[in-house]
N, C-alpha and C positions, 0 to 999 in steps of 0.2 A: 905786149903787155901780159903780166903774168900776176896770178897774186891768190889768196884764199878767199873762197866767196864767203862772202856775208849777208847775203842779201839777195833774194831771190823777189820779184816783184810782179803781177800780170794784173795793173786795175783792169777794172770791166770798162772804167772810163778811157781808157788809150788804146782802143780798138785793136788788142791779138799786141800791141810791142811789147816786151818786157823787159822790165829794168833788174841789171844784178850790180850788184856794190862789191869790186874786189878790193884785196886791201895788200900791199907788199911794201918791203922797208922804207920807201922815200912815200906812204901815203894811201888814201883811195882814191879810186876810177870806177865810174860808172859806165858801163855796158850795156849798148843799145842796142835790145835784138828786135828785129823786123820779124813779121808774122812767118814770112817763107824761110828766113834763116832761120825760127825757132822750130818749124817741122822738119827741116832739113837734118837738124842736129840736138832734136829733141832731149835723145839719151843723154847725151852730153851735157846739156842746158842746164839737164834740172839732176843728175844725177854727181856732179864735180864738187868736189873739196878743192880742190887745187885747179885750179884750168888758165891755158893760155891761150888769149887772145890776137889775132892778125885783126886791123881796121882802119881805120881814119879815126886819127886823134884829133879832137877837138878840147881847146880850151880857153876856158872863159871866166872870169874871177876866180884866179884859180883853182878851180874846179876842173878834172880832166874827164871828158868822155871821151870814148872809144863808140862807133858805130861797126859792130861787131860785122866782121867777112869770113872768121875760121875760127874756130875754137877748136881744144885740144883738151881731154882729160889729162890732168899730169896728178890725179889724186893717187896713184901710187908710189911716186918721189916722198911722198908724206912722210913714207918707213925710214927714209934717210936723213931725214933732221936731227940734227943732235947727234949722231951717230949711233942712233939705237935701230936694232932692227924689229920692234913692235910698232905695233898700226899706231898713226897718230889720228886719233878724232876727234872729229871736232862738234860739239855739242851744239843740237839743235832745240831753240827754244820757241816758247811762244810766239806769235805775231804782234800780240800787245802788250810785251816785254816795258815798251818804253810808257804806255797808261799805265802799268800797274808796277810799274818799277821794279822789274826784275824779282818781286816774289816769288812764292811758291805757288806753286800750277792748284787753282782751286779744283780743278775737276777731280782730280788724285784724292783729296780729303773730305773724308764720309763728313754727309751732313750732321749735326749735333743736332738733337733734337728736343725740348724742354718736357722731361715724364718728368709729370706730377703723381703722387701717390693719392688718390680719392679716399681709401679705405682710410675711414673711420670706424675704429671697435665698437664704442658704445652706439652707433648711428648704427638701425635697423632700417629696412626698405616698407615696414609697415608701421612705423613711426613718421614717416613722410606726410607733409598734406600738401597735397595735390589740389590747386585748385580746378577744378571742369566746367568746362565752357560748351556753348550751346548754340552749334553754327547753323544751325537752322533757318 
């Protein structure tokens, strides 16, 4: 199995497996990596644009998973798409892309903040009444 990853996953709830979503022309597969195969092949795991996978295919409504045995970086095939020899990248986005619908990244844009302007010309600061209070 070969394809662009999409999808890099490691809940806290599935103790160390982590799921990656590849995608190539007939579809996606999901890739199940076990705790020992993700230290084995760490760099690999989490550093691939392109990667091919060796495992046992499984599938089921058709859904394919793959239970990952060998990965391979092929993210430098990426230059040869299309026949261009520039880097092909592939943009990485939010994790809650799909809550916020694919927006623009709020962290990036300064907060706006409501200045009010107070000065009043004709208002003096000894023109005030103050009422005072007696906490005794």
């Amino acid at each position: 199995m070969a394809g662009l990853v999409l999808v890099r996953q490691r809940p806290g709830s599935a103790k160390g497996v982590m799921f990656i979503t590849l995608e190539d022309e007939t579809g996606i597969a999901n890739l199940i990596v076990w705790p020992n195969q993700f230290e084995k092949q760490r760099r690999i795991v989490l550093g691939s644009q392109l990667m091919t996978c060796r495992g046992r295919v499984q599938k089921a409504s058709g859904v394919i998973h793959v239970i990952a045995e060998h990965m391979v970086d092929q993210t430098a095939m990426l230059s040869h798409i299309g026949g261009h020899d520039e880097a092909f990248t592939v943009p990485t986005g939010r994790g809650d892309e799909a809550k916020h619908a694919g927006g623009a990244d709020p962290r990036g844009v300064p907060k706006r903040r409501n200045v009010r302007d107070i000065y009043v010309s004709d208002l003096h600061i000894d023109t005030l009444a103050v009422k005072a209070r007696d906490f005794r």
